[in-house]
C-alpha positions in Angstrom: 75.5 124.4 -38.5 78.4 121.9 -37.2 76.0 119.6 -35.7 74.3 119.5 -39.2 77.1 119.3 -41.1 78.2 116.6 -38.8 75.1 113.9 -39.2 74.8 115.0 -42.6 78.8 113.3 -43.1 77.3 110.7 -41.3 74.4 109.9 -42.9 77.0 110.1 -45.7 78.8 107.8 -44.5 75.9 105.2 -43.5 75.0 105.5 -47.0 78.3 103.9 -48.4 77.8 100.0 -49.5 81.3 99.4 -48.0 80.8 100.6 -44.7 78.0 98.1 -43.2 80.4 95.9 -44.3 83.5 96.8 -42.9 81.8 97.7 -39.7 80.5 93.6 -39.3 83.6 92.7 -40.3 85.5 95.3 -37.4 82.8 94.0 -35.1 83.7 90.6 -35.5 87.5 90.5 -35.5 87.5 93.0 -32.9 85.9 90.5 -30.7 87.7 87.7 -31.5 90.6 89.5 -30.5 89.3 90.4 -27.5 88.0 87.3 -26.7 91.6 85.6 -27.3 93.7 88.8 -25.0 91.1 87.8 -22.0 91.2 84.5 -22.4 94.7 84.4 -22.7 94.6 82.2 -25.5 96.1 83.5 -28.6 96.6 80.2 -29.9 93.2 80.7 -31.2 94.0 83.9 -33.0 94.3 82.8 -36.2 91.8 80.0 -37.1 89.1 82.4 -35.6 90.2 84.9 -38.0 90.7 82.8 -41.1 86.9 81.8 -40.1 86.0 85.1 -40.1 87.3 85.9 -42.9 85.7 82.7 -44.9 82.4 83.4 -43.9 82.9 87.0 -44.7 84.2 85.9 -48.5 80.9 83.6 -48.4 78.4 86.5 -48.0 75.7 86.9 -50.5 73.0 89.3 -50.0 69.7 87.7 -49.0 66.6 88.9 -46.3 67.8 88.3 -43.2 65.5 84.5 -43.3 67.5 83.4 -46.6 70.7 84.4 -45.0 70.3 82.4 -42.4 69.5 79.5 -44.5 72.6 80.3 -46.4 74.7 80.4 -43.2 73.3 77.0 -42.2 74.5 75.6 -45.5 77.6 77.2 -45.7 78.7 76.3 -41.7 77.6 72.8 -43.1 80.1 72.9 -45.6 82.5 74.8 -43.8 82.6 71.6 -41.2 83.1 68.6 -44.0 85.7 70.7 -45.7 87.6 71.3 -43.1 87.3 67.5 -41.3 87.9 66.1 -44.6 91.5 68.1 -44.8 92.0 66.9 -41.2 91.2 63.5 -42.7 93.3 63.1 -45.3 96.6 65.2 -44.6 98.6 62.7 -43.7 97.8 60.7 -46.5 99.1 63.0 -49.3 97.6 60.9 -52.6 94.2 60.8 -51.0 94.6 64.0 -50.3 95.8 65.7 -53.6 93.3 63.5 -55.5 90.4 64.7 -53.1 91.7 68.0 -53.8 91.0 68.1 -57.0 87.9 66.4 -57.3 86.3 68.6 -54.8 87.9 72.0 -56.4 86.3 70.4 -59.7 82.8 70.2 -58.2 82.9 73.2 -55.8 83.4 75.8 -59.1 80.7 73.9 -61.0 78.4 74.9 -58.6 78.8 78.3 -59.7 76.1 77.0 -62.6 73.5 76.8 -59.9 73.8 80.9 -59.1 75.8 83.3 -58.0 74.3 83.1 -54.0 75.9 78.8 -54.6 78.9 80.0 -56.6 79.7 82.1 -53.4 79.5 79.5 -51.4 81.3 77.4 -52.6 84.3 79.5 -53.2 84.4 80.4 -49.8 84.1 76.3 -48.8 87.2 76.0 -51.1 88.8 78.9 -49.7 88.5 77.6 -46.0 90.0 74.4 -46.7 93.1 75.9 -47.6 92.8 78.1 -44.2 92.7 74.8 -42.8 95.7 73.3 -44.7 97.4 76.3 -43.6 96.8 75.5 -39.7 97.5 72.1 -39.9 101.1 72.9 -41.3 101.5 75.7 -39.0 101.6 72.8 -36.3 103.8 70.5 -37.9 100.9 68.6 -39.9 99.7 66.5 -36.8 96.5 65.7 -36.3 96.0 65.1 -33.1 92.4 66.8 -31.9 90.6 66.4 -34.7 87.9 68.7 -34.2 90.0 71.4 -32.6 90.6 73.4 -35.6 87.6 72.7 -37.6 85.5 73.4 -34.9 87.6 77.1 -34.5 87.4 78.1 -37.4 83.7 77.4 -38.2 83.3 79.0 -34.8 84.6 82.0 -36.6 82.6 81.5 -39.7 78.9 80.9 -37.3 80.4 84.5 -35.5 80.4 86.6 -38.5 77.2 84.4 -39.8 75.7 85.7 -36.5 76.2 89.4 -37.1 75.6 89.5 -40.5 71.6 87.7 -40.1 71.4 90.2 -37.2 72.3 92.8 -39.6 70.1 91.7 -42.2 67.3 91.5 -39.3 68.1 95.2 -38.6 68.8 96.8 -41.7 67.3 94.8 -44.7 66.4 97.7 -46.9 69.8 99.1 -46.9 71.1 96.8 -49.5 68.2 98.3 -51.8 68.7 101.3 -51.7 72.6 101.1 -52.5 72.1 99.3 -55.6 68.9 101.8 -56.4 71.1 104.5 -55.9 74.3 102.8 -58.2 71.2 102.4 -60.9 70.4 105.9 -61.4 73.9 107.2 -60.8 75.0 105.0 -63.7 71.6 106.5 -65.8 73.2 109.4 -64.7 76.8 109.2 -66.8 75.0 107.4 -69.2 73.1 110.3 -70.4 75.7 112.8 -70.2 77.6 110.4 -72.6 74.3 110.3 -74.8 74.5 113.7 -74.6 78.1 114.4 -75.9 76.4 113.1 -79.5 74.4 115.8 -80.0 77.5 118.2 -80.0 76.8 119.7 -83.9 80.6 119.6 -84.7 82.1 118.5 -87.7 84.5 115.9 -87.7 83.3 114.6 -84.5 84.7 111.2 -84.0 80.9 109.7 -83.5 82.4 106.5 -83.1 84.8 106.8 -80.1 81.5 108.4 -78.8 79.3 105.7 -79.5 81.8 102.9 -78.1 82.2 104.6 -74.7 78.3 104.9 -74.7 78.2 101.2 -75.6 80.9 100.2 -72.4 79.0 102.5 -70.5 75.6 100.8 -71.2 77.5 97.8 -70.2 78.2 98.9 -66.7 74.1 100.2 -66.6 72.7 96.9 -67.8 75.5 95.1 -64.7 74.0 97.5 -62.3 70.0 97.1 -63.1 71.0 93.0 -62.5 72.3 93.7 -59.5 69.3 95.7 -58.3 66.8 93.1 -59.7 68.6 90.5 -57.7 68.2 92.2 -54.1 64.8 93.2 -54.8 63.9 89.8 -55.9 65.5 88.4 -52.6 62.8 90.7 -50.6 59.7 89.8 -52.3 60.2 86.1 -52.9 56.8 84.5 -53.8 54.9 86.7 -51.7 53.7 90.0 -51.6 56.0 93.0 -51.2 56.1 94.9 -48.1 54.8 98.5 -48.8 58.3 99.9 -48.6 59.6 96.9 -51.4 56.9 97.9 -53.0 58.0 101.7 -53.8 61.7 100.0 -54.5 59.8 97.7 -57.0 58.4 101.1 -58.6 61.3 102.7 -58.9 63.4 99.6 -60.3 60.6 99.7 -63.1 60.8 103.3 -63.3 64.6 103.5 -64.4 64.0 100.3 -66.3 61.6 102.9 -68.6 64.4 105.7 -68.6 66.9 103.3 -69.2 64.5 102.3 -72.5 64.0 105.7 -73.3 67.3 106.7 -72.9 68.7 104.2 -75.2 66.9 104.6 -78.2 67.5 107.1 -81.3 65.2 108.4 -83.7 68.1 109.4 -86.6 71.4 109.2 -86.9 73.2 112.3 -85.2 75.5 112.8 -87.8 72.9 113.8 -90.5 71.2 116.0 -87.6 74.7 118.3 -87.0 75.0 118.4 -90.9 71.7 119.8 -91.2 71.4 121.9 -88.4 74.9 123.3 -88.0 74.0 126.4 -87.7 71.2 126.2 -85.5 71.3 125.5 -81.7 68.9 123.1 -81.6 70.9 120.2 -80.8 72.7 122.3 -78.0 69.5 122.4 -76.7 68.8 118.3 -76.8 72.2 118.1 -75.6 71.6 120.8 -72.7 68.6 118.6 -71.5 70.2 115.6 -71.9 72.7 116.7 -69.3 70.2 118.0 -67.3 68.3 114.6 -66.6 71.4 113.0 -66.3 72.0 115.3 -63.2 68.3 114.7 -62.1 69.4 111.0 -62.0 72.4 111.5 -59.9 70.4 113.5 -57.2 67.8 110.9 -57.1 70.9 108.3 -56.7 71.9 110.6 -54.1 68.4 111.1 -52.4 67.8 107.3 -52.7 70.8 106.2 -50.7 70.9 109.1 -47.7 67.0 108.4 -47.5 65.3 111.8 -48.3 62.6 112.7 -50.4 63.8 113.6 -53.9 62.1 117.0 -54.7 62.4 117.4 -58.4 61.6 120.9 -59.2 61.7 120.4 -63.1 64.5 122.6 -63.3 65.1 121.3 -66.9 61.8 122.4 -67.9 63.0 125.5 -69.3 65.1 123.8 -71.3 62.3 121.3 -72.6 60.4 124.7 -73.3 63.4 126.1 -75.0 63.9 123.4 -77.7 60.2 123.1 -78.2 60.7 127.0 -79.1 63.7 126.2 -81.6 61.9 123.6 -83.1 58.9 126.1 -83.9 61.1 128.8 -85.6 62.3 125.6 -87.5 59.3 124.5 -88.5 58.6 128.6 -89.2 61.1 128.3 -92.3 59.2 125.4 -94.3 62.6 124.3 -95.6 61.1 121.1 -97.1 64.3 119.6 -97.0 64.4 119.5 -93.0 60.6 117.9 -93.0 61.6 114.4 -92.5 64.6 116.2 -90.4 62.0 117.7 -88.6 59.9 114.7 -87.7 62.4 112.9 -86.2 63.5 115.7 -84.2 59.9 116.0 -82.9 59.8 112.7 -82.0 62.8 113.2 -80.5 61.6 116.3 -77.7 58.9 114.3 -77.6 60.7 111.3 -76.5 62.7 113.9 -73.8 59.7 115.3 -73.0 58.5 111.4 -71.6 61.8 111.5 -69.6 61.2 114.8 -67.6 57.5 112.8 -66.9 59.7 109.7 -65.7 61.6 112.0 -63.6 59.4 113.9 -62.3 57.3 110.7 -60.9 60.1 109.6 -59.2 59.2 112.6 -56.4 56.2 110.6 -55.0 56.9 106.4 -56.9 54.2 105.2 -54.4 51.8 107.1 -56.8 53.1 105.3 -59.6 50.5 102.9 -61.1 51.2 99.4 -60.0 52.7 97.3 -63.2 50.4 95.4 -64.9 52.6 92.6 -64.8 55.6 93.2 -61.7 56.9 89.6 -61.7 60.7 89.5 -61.6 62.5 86.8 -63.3 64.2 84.1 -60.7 67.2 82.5 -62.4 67.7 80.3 -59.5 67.0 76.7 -59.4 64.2 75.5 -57.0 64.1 72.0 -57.9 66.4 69.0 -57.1 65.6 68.4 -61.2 66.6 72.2 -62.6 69.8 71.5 -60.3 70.8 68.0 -62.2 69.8 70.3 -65.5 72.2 72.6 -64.8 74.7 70.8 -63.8 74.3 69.0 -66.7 74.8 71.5 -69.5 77.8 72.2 -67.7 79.4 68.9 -68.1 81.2 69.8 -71.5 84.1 70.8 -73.0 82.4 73.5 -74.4 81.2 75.0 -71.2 83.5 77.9 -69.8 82.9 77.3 -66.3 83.8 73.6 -67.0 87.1 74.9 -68.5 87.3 76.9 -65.1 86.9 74.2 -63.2 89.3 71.5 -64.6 91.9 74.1 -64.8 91.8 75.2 -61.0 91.6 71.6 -60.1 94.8 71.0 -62.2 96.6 73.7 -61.1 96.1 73.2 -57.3 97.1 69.8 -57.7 100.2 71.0 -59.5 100.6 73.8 -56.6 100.4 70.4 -53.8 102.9 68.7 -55.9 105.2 71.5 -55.9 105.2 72.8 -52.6 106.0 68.8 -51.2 108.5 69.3 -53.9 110.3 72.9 -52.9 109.4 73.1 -49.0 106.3 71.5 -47.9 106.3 73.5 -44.1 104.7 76.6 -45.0 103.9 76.0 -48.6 100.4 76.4 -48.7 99.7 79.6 -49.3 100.6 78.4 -53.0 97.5 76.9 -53.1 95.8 79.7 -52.0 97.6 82.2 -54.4 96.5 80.3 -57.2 92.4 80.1 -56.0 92.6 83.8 -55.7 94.9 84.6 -58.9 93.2 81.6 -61.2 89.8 83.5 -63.3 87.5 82.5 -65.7 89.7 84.2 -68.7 93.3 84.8 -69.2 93.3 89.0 -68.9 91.3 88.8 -65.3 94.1 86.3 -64.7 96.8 88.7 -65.8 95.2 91.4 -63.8 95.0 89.8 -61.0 98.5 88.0 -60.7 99.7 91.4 -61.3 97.7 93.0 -58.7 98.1 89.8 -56.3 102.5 90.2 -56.3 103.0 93.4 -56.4 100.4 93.6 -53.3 102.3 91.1 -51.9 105.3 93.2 -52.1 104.1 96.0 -50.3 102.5 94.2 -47.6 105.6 92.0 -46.9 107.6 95.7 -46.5 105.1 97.7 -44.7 104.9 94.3 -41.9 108.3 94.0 -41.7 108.8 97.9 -41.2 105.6 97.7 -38.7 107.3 94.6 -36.6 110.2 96.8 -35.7 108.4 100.4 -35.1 105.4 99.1 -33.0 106.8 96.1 -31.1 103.9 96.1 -28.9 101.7 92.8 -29.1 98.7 95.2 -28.2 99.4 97.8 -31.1 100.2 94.6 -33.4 96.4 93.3 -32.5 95.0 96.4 -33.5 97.2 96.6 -36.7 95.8 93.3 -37.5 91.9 93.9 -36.7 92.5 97.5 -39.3 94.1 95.5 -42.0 91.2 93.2 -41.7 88.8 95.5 -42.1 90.7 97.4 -45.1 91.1 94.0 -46.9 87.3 93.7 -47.5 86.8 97.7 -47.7 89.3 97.1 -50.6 88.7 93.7 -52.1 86.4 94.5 -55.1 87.8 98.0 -56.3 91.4 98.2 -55.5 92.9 94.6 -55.2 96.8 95.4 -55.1 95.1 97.3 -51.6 93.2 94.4 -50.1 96.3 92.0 -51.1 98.6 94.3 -49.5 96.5 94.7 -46.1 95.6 90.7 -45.9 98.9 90.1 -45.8 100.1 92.7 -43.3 97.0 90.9 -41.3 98.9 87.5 -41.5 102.1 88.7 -40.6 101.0 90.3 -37.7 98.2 87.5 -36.3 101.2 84.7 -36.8 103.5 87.3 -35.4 101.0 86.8 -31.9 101.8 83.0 -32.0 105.0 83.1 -33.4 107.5 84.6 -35.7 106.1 86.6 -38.4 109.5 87.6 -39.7 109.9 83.9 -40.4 106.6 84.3 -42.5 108.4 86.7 -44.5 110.2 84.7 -47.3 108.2 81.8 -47.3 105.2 84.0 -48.2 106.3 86.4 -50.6 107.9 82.4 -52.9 104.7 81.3 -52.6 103.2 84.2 -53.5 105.6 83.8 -56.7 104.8 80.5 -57.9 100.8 80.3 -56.7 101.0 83.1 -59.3 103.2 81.6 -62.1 100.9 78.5 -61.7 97.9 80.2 -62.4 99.3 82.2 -64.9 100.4 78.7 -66.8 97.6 76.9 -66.1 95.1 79.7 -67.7 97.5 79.9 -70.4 98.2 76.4 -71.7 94.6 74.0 -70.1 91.8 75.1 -72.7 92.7 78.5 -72.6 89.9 80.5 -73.7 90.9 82.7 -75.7 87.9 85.8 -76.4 89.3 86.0 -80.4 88.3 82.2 -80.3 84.7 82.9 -79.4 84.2 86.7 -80.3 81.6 84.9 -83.4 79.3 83.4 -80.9 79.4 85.9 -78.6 78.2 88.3 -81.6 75.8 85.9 -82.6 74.6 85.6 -79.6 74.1 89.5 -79.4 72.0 89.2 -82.4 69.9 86.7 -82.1 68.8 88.6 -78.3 68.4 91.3 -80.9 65.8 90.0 -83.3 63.3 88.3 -79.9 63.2 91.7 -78.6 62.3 92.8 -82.0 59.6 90.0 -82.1 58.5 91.0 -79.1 58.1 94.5 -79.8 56.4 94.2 -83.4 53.7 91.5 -81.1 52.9 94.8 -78.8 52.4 96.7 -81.7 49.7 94.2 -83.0 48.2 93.7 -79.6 48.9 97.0 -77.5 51.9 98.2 -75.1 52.2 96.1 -71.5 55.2 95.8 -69.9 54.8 91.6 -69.0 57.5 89.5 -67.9 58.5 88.4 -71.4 58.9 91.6 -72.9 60.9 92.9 -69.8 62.9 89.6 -70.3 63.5 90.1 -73.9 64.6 93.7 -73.6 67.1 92.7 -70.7 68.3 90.3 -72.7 69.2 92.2 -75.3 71.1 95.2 -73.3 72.9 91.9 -71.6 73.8 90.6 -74.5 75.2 93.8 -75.6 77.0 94.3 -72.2 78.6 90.6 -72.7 80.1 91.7 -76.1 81.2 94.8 -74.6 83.4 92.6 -71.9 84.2 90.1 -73.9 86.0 92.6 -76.2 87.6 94.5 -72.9 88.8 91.2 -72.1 90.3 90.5 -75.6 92.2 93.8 -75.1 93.8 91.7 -72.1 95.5 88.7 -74.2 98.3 88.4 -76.0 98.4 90.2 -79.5 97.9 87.2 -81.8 94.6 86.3 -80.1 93.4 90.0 -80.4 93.7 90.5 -84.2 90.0 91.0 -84.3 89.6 93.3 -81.2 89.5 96.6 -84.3 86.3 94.2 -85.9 84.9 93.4 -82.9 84.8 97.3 -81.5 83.1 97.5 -84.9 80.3 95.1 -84.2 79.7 96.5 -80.8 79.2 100.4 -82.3 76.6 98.2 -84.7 74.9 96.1 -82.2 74.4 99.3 -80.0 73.2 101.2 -82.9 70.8 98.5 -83.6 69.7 98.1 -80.3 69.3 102.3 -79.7 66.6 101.8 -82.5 65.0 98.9 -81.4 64.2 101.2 -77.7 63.1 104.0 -79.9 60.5 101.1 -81.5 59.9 99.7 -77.8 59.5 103.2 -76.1 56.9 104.4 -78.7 54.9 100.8 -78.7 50.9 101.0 -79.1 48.5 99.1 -80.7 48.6 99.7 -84.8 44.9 100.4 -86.4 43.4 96.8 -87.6 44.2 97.7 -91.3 47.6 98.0 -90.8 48.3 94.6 -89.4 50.1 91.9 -91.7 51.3 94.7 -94.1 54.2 96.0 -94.8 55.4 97.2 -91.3 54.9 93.4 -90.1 56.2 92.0 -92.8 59.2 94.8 -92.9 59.7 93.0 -89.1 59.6 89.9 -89.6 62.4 90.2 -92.5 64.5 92.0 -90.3 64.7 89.5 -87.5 64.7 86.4 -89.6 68.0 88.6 -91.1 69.4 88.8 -88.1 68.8 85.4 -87.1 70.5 84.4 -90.5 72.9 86.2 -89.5 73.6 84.7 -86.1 73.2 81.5 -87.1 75.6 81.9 -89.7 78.7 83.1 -87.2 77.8 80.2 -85.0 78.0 77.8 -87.8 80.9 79.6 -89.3 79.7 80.2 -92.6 79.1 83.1 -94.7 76.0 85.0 -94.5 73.6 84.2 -97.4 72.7 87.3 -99.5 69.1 88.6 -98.6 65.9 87.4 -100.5 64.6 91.2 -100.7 66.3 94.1 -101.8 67.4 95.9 -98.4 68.1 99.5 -99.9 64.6 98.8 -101.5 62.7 97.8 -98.7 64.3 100.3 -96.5 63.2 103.7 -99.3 59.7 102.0 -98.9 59.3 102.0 -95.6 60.4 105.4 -95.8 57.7 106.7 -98.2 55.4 108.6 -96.4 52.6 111.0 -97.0 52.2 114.1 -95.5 48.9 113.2 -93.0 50.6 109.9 -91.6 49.8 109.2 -88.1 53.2 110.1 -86.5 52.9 107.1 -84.3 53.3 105.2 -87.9 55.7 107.4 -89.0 58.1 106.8 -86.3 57.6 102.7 -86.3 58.4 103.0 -90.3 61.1 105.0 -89.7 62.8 103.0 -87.1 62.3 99.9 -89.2 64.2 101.6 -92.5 67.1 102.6 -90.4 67.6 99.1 -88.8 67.3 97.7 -91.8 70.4 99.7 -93.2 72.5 98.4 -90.7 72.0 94.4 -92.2 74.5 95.0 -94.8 77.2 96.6 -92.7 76.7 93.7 -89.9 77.0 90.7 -93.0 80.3 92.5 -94.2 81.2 92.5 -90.4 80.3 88.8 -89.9 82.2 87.9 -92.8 85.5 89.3 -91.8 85.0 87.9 -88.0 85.0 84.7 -90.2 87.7 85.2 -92.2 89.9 88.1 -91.0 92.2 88.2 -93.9 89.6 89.2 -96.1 88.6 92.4 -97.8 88.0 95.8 -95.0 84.2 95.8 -94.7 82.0 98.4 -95.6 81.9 101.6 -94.5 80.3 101.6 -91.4 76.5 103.4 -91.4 75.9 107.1 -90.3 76.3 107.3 -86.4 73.1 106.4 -84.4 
């Protein structure tokens, strides 16, 4: 049992995305440590390890071929940066104004992609390492290629270990970002779930909003995974064990659909059925999946087979039952109650299918269209394009850009103004504390000092209890490590534990207690620097731009709607654009979801809207849970119901939301609609008895979506003019 337990903990602990990490980066400082004690050379400490530590910050995942070509391109750059500071130090109005030309173009080559974006923060990043080594010896520049070469030396060793790595282990990344898909599927259905609780003044809305933020997170994580997968199969063919990965990606991509949609709003259900325990029993499935998905997260990333024994089942049976003694009572005002509720276990019943495939995906049938969608440029021509569209005022990554090049060049002016020995690690506050918006900014500059802080008092408590340079090393190659284990979930951490692994790699050359002051002043002003410069250089302000961002949400909104209504006229496939179009959406509804977390960030005047905007996010999510419940029921219409009143129902609806959109972005009021809403919606929900339910459902879907137009006009309006009458009511809870 002990031996079992123990390579059960660490298979556990293999299975963590942090570990492989931290374990390259332990492998390589460790050596360059090593290397520098046997050599006697610790001279050499520190530009090995700020080249480690570069190359580590310039890691994007990729097979183990494109990270080699990365590493190439990022060694490349590493070099000219780094002989280009060498260059130009002693000539300080060469330098400042290459400075900030090249900060200028490095973040504008985050247009290009994320894999380039990396890249070329971690080019940006090194150049300061190497401003920081020049000054440490007194700004001469005598060899140089001595410290250019060491540090890309460091860079090409981590480079090294990571391509190996990749070489060794290039599934591993796949199945840690299959495994965050399904355990985010997971939460999200136990939050769906908490909306079937049949209580009365349940505050449906809170509920909906977490759901919405939550979706958010789902949507971030499904992105990720579609990235890493697409990195493996390239143009080519996928490799049998891509292949299942591929399956299951699609596979949660379905549940994800599935999960999303609604088929009434929940409120109407618990009034109805109060007294009956059928929606304890949607609700006691719900939960159930939701844990199905977190032991297939679980099974995904420690590698064993996921044996779904339908354990939820029962519960499927079980509201099947209460739905029977329902339908028993022929209350004829639960039919249309009914209905939806059918098509509701019906919908869960598709979901314990989904699930249940997931034991064997290589059974799964192949999609009929499984090409992924590369957002990367592959042309010298889509490059220039991008770049292009960048070059604008307009642009927020060209706002980004011109305000870090400003406020580095302010940070050079200052430190030659206040104490130019030592001073740049203002610069390098301000690349780390500078972000896109002003409430990252605030976070982090928060985060970044008060890191500081603690780092600067654990080192100079550490300096006197372990005086030993041997114990120091070692304190140094753990901080390292805990840096990046840190870096992306716990920032005050990783800022306290780079710093203690300054002190104590300067403390092996020098004095680290000197280091002491002169750091935590930097630290001060990098961060009030970046705090002004996000503030007062075209500040972008999320109130400012909360009416695009909505419009933007709408008009994803009404394609996917197009593109669902054209499946209904010519049959359910999952192709490329109607994967595109439904990812586009749940992005889109993710974006407004962190635009409005980010508004929460600013200061109050520019967050006036924030109680609006939390009101179009409830409506867009509504909108878009009934547009899945349309695109998880998709199948070809009979021929003589085409081009009547469910496709022309459609196409009002999206051309209304497309009004709609277009209105926010050209800041005018929504025009009134040329049919009667209300009308069409009582229409569409005009059934007879022997209806296909298929139809049913479709007409259904399209009535309630097109009862939430008039709630999202009255919401446009105010985004346009605040000061205005409260808007309507909002609609029943979805």
């Amino acid at each position: 049992m002990p031996a079992t337990s123990l390579r059960q903990s660490l298979r556990r602990l293999w299975a963590l995305d942090k570990f492989s990490y931290s374990l390259r980066v332990f492998v390589a400082l460790t050596g360059s440590m090593a290397l520098c004690w046997q050599q006697e050379r610790m001279d050499l400490l520190i530009p090995l390890f700020l080249g480690i530590v570069a190359s580590a910050l310039a890691e994007t995942d990729d097979s183990w071929r494109g990270r080699l070509q990365a590493l190439l391109v990022t060694l490349l750059c590493f070099a000219a940066a780094a002989f280009a500071v060498e260059l130009l130090f002693p000539y300080p109005w060469l330098f400042v104004a290459a400075l900030a030309l090249s900060t200028f173009g490095l973040t504008l080559l985050g247009a290009l992609g994320e894999r380039y974006g990396t890249i070329a923060s971690g080019t940006l990043i090194l150049s300061i390492y190497t401003m920081i080594a020049v000054d440490q010896r007194g700004g001469e520049v005598a060899d140089l290629w001595r410290q250019p070469l060491l540090l890309v030396a460091g860079a090409a060793w981590y480079g090294l270990l990571s391509v190996l790595w990749q070489a060794l282990f290039s599934q591993q990344p796949v199945q840690q970002a299959l495994a965050r898909v399904f355990r985010e599927l997971g939460l999200y259905l136990r939050l769906k779930a908490a909306l079937f609780e049949p209580v009365r003044e349940l505050d449906v809305e809170q509920r909906r909003l977490e759901l919405a933020q939550q979706n958010g997170r789902l949507v971030a994580a499904l992105n990720a995974a579609k990235e890493i997968i697409l990195h493996r199969v390239g143009k080519g063919r996928a490799s049998p064990q891509v292949s299942r990965y591929l399956k299951l990606y699609f596979l949660a991509q379905d549940i994800h659909e599935r999960a999303s949609s609604s088929h009434y709003p929940y409120n109407r259900l618990a009034e109805a059925f109060f007294h009956s325990d059928v929606l304890f029993r949607c609700q006691l499935l719900l939960r159930q999946q939701g844990k199905a998905c977190r032991a297939l997260a679980a099974a995904i990333e420690l590698r064993q087979p996921f044996d779904y024994q339908r354990a939820s089942a029962q519960a499927l049976d079980d509201l099947r039952a209460s739905l029977d003694h329902l339908q028993a009572q022929d209350n004829p005002q639960w039919r249309g109650l009914l209905r939806s509720l059918r098509a509701l276990a019906g919908n869960l019943g598709t979901l314990e299918q989904l699930l249940g495939a997931a034991s064997n995906p290589e059974a799964l049938a192949e999609e009929q269209d499984s090409t992924l969608h590369d957002r990367d440029p592959h042309s010298l021509r889509e490059v220039w394009e991008r770049l292009r569209q960048q070059l604008t005022p307009t642009s927020l990554l060209f706002r980004h850009a011109l305000r870090l090049a400003l406020a580095l060049a302010a940070g050079y002016g200052v430190l030659h103004a206040i104490h130019p020995t030592q001073g740049y690690w203002i610069l390098l506050t301000t690349v780390f504390v500078c972000q896109p918006s002003y409430g990252a900014t605030r976070t982090k500059l928060v985060q970044r000092i008060i890191g500081t802080v603690l780092g600067l008092l654990v080192g100079w408590a550490l300096f006197d209890l372990f005086p030993g340079a041997v114990v120091q090393s070692l304190i140094a190659v753990a901080a390292g490590v805990a840096f990046f284990v840190t870096r992306s979930s716990r920032y005050t951490l990783a800022t306290a534990a780079i710093t203690l692994m300054v002190l104590f790699c300067f403390n092996q050359v020098g004095d680290g207690y000197g280091l002491i002051w002169p750091r935590l002043v930097d630290t001060l002003l990098g961060s009030l620097i970046a705090g002004l410069a996000v503030f007062l250089i075209l500040p972008d302000w999320q109130g400012r731009r909360l009416h695009r961002v909505v419009a933007s949400t709408l008009s994803c909104h009404s394609r996917y709607l197009r593109q669902i209504i054209e499946q209904y006229a010519s049959g359910k496939r999952d192709d490329l654009a109607y994967r595109l179009a439904r990812r586009n959406a749940h992005n889109a509804d993710a974006a407004l979801s962190a635009t409005l977390a980010s508004m929460l960030l600013e200061p109050g005047h520019f967050r006036r809207e924030a109680d609006i905007g939390f009101r179009c996010l409830a409506l867009s999510h509504t909108l878009l849970s009934y547009l899945s419940a349309l695109g998880a029921h998709r199948a070809a219409l009979p021929v003589e119901l085409r081009g009547g009143l469910i496709e022309q129902a459609a196409a009002h609806l999206a051309g209304s939301l497309e009004a709609i959109a277009a209105g926010l972005v050209e800041r005018r009021a929504p025009a009134s609609p040329a049919l009667d809403e209300e009308a069409l919606a009582r229409e569409l929900e005009q059934l007879p008895e022997d209806i296909d339910e298929r139809q049913r459902l479709l007409r259904t879907a399209l009535a309630l979506i097109c009862r939430q137009l008039a709630p999202l006009r009255s919401l446009a309006e105010r985004l346009l003019h605040p000061d205005s009458e409260p808007a309507a009511a909002l609609p029943p809870a979805a």
